[in-house]
C-alpha positions as CSV (number, residue, x, y, z in Angstrom):
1,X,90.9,-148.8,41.7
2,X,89.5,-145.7,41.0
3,X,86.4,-146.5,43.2
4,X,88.7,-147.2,45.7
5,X,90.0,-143.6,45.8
6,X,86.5,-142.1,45.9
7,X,85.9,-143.8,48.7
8,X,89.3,-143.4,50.4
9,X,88.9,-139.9,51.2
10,X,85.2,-140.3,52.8
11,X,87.2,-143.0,55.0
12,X,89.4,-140.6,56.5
13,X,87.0,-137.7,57.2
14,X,84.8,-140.6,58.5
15,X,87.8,-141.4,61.0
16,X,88.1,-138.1,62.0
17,X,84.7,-137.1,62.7
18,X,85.0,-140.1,65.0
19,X,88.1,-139.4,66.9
20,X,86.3,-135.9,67.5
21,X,83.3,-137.2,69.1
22,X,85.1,-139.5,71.1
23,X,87.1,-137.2,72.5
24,X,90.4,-138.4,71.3
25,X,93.2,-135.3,70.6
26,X,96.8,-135.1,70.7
27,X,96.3,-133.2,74.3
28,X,97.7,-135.7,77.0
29,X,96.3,-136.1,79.8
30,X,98.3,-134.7,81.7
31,X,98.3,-130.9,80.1
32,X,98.1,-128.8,83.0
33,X,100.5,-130.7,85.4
34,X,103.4,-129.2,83.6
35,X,102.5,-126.6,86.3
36,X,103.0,-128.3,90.1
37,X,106.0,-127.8,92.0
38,X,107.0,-131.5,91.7
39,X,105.8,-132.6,88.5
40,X,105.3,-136.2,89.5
41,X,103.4,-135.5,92.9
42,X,100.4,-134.0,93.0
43,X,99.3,-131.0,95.5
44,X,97.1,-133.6,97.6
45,X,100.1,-136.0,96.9
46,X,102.2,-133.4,98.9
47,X,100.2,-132.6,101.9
48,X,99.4,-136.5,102.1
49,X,103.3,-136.8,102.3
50,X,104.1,-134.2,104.3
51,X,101.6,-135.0,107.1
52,X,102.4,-138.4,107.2
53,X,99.0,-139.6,105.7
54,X,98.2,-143.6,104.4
55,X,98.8,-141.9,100.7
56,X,96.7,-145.7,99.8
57,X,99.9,-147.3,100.9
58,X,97.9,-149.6,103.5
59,X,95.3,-150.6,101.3
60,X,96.9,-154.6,101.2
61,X,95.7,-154.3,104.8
62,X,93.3,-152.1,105.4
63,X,91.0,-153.4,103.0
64,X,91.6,-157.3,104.3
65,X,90.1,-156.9,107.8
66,X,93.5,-155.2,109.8
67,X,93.1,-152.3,111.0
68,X,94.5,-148.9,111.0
69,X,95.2,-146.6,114.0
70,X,94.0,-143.5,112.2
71,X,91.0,-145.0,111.7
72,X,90.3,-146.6,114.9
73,X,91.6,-143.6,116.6
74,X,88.2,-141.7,114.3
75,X,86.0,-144.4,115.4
76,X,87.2,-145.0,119.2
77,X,83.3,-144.1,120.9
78,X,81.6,-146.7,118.0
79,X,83.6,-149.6,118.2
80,X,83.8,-149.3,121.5
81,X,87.2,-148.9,122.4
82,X,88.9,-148.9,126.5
83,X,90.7,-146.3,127.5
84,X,93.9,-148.5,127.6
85,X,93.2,-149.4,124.0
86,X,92.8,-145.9,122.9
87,X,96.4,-145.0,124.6
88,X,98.1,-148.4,123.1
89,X,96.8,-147.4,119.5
90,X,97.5,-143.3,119.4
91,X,101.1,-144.5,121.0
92,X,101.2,-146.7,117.7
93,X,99.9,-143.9,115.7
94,X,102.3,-141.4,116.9
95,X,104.9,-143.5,115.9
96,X,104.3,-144.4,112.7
97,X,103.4,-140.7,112.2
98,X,106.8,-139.9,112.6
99,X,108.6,-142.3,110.2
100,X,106.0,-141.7,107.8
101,X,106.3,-137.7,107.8
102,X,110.2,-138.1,107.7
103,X,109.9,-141.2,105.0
104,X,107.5,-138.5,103.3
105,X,110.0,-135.6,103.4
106,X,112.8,-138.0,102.3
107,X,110.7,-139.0,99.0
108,X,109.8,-135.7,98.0
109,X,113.1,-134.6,98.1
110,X,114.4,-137.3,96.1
111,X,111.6,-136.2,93.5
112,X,112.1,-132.7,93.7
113,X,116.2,-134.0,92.7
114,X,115.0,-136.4,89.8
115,X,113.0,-133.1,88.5
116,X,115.6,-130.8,88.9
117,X,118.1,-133.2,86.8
118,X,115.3,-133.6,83.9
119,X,114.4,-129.6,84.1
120,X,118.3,-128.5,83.8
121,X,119.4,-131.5,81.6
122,X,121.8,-132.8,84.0
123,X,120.0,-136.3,83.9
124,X,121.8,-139.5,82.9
125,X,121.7,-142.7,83.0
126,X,123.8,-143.5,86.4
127,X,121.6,-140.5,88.2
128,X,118.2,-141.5,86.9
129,X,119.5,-145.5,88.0
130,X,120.1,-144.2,91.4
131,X,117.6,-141.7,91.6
132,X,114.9,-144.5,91.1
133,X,116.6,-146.7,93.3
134,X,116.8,-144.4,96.2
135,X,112.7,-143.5,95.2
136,X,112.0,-146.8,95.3
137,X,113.4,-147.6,98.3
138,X,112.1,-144.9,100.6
139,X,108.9,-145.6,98.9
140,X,109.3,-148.7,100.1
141,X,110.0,-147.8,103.8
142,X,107.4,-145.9,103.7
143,X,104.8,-148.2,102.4
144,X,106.6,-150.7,105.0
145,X,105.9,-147.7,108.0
146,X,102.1,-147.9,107.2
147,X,101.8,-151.5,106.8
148,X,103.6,-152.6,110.2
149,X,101.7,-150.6,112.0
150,X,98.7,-152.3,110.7
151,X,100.3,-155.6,111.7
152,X,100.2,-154.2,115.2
153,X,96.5,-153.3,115.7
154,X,94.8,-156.8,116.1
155,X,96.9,-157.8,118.9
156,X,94.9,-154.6,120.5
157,X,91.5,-155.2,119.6
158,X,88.8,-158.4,119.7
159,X,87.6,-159.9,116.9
160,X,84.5,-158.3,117.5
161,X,85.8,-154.9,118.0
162,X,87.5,-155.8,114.3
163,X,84.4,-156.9,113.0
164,X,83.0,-153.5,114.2
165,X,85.7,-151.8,112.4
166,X,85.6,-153.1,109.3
167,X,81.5,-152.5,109.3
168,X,81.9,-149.2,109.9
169,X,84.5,-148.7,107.3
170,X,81.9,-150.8,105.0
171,X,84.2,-153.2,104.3
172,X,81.6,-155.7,106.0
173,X,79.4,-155.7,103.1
174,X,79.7,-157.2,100.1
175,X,77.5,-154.4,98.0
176,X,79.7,-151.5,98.8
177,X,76.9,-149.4,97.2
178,X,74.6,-150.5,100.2
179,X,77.0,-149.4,103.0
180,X,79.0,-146.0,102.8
181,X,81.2,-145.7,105.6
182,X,80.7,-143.0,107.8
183,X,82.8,-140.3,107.1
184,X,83.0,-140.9,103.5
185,X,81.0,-138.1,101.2
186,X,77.8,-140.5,99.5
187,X,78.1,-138.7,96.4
188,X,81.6,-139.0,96.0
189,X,81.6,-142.6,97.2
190,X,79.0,-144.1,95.3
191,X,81.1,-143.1,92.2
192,X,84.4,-144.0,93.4
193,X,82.6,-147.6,93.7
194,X,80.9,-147.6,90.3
195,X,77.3,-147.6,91.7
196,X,74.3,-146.5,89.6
């Protein structure tokens, strides 16, 4: 027993040495955020939002072979698109700007609420209910906004004008390392995608 007890002590220090050097403190990971506007949204986050950006919501399509208008609209000279093309997509991309910028507005709003009831201790459990079901569902539209639009895009375009699309995006190849998409910053891309 009483080795045990020597050795106890050299245990712990051992342990905390490690948790040190591995960078594990009580600090969350999220010190500094206690600082935004809407806690839960970052800056980026907000002008995404505001401005009626993807915010990743398309990704289910995107990255399967469909589309975006944004994206096409960026790439029109490459892929090559017509000049009736060109007019059917921006029409598409006007339109989901605008229910994507007000579904955007909508949610942080309802964020900006949820936050207000936490920060002034108003919060229960009938407004946080409803708060996350209102979230949820303009999320939801909004996520819906992006998507349909996508839907839209190949009855638009050839398959080879898709094919063209997603190799330019770099979607085409299956070493994304080997194909950065034009646009895209190499440095940040290549590390985004885990390549060496």
């Amino acid at each position: 027993m009483k080795n045990v007890l020597c050795v106890l002590p050299i245990l712990v220090m051992g342990f905390a040495v490690q948790a040190n050097e591995t960078g594990h403190s009580n600090k969350s990971k999220y010190a500094g955020q206690e600082q935004r506007a809407i806690k839960s949204l970052s800056p980026d986050d907000l002008v995404e939002l505001r401005r009626g950006g993807g915010w990743g919501l398309a990704r289910a399509a995107e990255l399967n072979g469909v589309p975006g208008p944004s994206h096409l609209l960026e790439l029109k000279d490459k892929i090559p698109l017509n000049a009736i093309q060109v007019k059917q997509i921006r029409a598409l991309f006007e339109s989901m700007k605008i229910k994507a910028v007000a579904h955007g507005k909508t949610l942080i709003g309802l964020e900006r609420q949820l936050e207000k009831h936490f920060k002034d201790r108003t919060i229960n459990d009938a407004i946080l209910r409803a708060s996350l079901e209102a979230i949820a569902q303009t999320r939801k539209n909004l996520r819906y906004v992006h998507l349909a639009t996508h839907l839209k895009t190949p009855e638009i375009l050839s398959e080879a004008q898709i094919g063209k699309y997603n190799d330019l995006r770099g979607y085409a190849s299956s070493d994304p390392c080997a194909n950065v998409p034009e646009g895209h910053d190499k440095k940040m891309w290549r590390k985004h995608n885990g390549c060496s």
